[in-house]
C-alpha positions in Angstrom: 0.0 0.0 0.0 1.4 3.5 -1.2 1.5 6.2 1.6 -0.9 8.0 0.0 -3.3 5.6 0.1 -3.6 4.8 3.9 -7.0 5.9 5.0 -9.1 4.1 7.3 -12.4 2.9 6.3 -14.1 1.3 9.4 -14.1 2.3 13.1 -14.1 -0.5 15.1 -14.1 -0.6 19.2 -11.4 -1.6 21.3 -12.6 -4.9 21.1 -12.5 -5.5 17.4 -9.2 -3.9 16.6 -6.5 -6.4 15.6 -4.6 -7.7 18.3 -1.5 -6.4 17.5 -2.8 -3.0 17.3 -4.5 -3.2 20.4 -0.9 -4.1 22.6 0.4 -1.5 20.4 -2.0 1.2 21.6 -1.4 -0.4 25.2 2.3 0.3 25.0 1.4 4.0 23.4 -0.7 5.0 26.0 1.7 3.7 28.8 4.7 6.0 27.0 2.5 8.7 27.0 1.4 8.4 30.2 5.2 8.2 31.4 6.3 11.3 29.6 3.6 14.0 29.6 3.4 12.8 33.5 6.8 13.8 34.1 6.7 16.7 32.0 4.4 19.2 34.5 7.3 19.4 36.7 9.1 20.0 33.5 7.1 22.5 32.5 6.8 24.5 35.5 10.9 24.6 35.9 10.1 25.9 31.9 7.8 28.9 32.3 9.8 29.6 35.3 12.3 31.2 33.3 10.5 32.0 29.8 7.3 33.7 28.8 4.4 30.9 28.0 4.3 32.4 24.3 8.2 32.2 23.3 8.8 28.9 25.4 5.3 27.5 23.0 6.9 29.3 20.2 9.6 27.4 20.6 8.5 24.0 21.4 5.9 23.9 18.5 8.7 25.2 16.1 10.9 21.9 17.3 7.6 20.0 16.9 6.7 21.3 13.2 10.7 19.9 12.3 10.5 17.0 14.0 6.8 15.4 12.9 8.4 16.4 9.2 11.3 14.2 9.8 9.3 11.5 11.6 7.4 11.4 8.1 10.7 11.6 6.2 11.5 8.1 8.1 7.8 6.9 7.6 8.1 6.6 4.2 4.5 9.6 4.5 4.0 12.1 2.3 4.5 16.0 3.5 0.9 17.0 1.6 -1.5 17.7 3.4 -4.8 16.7 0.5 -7.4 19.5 0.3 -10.6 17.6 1.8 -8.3 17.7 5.0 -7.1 21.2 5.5 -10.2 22.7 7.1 -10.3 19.3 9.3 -6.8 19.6 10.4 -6.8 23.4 10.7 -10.0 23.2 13.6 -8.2 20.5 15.3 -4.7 22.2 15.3 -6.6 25.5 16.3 -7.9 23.6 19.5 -5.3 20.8 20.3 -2.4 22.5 19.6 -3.2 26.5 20.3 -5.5 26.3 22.4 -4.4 23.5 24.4 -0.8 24.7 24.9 -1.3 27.9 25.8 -4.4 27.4 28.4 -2.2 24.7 29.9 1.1 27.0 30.2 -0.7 30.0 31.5 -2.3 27.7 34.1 1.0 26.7 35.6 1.3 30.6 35.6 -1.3 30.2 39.1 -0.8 26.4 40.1 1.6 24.1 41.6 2.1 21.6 38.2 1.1 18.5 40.1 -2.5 20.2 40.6 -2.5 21.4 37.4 -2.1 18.3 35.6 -5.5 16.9 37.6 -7.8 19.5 36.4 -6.2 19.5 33.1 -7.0 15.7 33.0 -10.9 16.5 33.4 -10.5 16.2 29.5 -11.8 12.8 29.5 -15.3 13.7 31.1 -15.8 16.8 28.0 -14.5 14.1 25.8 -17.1 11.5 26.9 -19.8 14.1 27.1 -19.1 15.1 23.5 -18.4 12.1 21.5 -22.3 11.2 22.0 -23.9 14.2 20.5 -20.9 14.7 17.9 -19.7 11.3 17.2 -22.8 9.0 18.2 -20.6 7.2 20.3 -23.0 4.6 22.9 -22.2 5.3 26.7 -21.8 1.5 27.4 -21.1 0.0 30.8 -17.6 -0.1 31.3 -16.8 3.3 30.1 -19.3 4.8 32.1 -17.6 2.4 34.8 -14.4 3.3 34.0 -14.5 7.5 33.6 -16.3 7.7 37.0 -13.3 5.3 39.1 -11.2 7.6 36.9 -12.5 11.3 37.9 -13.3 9.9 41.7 -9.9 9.3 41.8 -9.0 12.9 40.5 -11.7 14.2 42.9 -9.5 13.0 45.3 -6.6 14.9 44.6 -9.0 17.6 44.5 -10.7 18.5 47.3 -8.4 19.1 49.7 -7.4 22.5 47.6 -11.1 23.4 46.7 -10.4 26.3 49.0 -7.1 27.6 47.3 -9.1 27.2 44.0 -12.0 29.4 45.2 -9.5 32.3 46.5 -7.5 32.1 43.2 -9.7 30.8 40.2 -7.4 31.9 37.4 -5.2 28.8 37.5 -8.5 26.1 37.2 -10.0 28.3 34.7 -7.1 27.7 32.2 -6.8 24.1 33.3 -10.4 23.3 32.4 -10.0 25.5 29.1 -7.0 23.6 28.2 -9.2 20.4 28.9 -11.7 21.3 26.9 -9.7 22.3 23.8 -8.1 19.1 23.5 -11.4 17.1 24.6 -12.6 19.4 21.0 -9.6 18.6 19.4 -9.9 14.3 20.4 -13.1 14.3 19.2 -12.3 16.3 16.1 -9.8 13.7 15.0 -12.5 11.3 14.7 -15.4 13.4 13.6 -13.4 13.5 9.4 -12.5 11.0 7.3 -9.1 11.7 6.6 -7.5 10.9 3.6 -3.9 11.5 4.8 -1.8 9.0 7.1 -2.1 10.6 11.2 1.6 11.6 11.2 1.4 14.0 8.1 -1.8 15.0 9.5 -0.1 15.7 12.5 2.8 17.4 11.5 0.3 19.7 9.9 -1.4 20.3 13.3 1.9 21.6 14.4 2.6 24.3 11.4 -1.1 25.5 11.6 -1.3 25.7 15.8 2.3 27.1 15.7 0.9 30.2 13.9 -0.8 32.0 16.3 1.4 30.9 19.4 4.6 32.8 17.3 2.2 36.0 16.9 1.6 36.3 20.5 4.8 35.8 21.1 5.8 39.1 18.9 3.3 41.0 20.2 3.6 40.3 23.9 7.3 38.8 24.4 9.1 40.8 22.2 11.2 42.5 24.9 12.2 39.2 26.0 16.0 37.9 25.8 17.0 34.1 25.9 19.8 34.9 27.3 19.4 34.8 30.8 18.3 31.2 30.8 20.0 28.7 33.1 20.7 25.2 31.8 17.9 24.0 33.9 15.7 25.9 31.5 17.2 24.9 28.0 16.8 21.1 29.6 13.3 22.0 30.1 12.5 23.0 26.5 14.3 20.2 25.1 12.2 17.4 27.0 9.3 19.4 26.5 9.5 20.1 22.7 11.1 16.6 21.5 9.8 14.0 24.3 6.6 15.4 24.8 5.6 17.5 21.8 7.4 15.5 19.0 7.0 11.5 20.4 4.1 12.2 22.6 1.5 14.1 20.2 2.2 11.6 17.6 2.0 8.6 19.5 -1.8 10.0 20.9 -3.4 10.4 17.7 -2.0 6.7 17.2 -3.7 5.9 19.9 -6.9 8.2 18.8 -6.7 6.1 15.2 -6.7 2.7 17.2 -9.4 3.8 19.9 -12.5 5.6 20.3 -12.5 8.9 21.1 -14.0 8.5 24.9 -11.8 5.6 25.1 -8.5 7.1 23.9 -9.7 10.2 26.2 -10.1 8.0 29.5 -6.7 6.3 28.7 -5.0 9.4 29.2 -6.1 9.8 33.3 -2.8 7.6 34.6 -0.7 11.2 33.6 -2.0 13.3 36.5 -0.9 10.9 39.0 2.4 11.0 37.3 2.2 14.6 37.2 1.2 14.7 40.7 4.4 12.0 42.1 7.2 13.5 39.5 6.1 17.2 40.4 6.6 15.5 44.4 10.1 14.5 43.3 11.5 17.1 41.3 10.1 20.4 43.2 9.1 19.0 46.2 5.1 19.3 46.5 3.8 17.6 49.2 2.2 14.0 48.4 0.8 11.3 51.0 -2.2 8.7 51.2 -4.4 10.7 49.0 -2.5 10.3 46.0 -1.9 7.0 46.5 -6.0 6.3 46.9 -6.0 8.2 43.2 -3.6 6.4 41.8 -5.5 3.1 42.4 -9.4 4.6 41.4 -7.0 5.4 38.3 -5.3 2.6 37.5 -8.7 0.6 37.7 -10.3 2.7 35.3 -7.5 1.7 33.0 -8.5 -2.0 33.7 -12.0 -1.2 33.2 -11.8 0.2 30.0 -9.1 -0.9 28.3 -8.5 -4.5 29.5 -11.9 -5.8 30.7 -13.9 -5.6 27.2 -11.2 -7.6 25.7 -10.9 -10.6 27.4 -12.3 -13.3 25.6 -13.4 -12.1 22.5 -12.0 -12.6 19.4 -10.9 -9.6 17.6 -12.2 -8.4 14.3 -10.1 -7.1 11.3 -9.7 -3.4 10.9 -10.4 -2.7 7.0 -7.9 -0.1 5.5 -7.2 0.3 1.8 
């Protein structure tokens, strides 16, 4: 099959992908998990030392070269087909933009760790939209699986409901930033794309890029990188080639395997990450809590993602 020519055809649940694509969206999430976990702390070490628009401008910048190399290895074409521009351009608009930026600002007003929970709401929007947008049916498990999953981040967030109400500016941008990506998840599976996910994603990049590298002119311009310790330039570096290169593309892998509520609820292992690695790196404070939401989590993994499978037989994906 020519490059070109990968599209897929059928949507199939978790349960009637091919075997080997399910492990391999397994293994995905659990990377992901991993990384963008570990990358709040990151991220907060980042903005401590650049403006959210020039350390984005940055990043995205790396991530527009690198997804065009990761196609370059792929064997994927670098056009982006007509049908898909407008397509692409929404969901880099929302996942990329708005997602970045909301999320950045928000560690502006919040320790990352905390951050990274209400950021994580995304699978609840994601859920809640994929009915209406994507007829997606509500079944048993994942209504199982997204509740165990947001008691366990209801957890981590109660005992700062207080700080939240006193300074609401941080939780505003972390539900914004969840909300823009739940758009952007559901997006990905509202078109019929006609180009492979990484070229499509590669595009995401050059089109979300855009308005990042504007604000950055108009509001960072008196900026200098000079002043930025080593601390910082490690910071981008993990940031823009861990967890904006590898990480964005293996999601939308995992988005092309999985259903959009599914894919969404996979993602609710990172704020625990966030919440231990931010504990070991800067320090935040961490104790029984977390680990109660670490294992509401972890079972809303099971639930989802290992349950339906056991003992069925998997279908056949059709591509052409």
């Amino acid at each position: 099959m020519s490059p070109g020519a990968e599209r897929i055809v059928a949507e199939v649940p978790p349960i009637a992908t091919p075997t080997r694509a399910r492990r391999a969206g397994l293994a995905l999430l659990a990377s992901i998990t991993l990384l963008w976990g570990f990358n709040w702390p990151v991220l907060k070490i980042a903005v401590g030392e650049m403006p959210v628009f020039t350390f984005r401008s940055i990043s995205l910048l790396i991530g527009v070269v690198g997804m065009f190399i990761v196609c370059r290895m792929e064997a994927k074409p670098w056009r982006l087909p007509r049908a898909d521009v407008l397509p692409c351009l929404y969901v880099s608009i929302v996942t990329i933009t708005g997602w970045n930026v909301a999320s950045t600002f928000g560690l502006l007003y919040m320790p990352p760790g905390r951050a990274s929970i209400l950021a994580f709401t995304m699978p609840l929007w994601a859920a809640l939209l994929a009915v209406p947008m994507l007829k997606e049916r509500m079944t048993a498990n994942i209504i199982a699986g997204l509740m165990l999953g947001l008691a366990g981040i209801a957890l981590l967030i109660l005992p700062d409901i207080r700080h939240f109400a006193i300074d609401p500016l941080g939780p505003i941008f972390m539900v914004a930033a969840a909300v823009c990506w739940a758009l952007g998840t559901v997006g990905v599976k509202l078109h019929r794309w006609s180009a492979p996910i990484t070229t499509i994603t590669a595009w995401q990049f050059v089109f979300g890029a855009v308005p990042v590298i504007i604000g950055a002119l108009i509001f960072d311009h008196g900026f200098s990188l000079g002043g930025v310790t080593w601390r910082g330039w490690a910071a981008l570096v993990y940031a823009s080639v861990v967890c904006t290169v590898y990480c964005y593309w293996a999601w939308f892998r995992v988005v092309e395997v999985y259903p959009a509520t599914v894919a969404a609820i996979g993602t609710l292992g990172i704020p625990v990450v966030g919440v231990w690695s931010s504990a070991l790196v800067l320090g935040e404070p961490i104790g029984l809590t977390e680990v109660a939401a670490l294992a509401l989590v972890l079972a809303a993994l099971v639930t989802v993602l290992i349950l339906p499978g056991l003992g069925r037989k998997p279908l056949t994906t059709e591509r052409r």
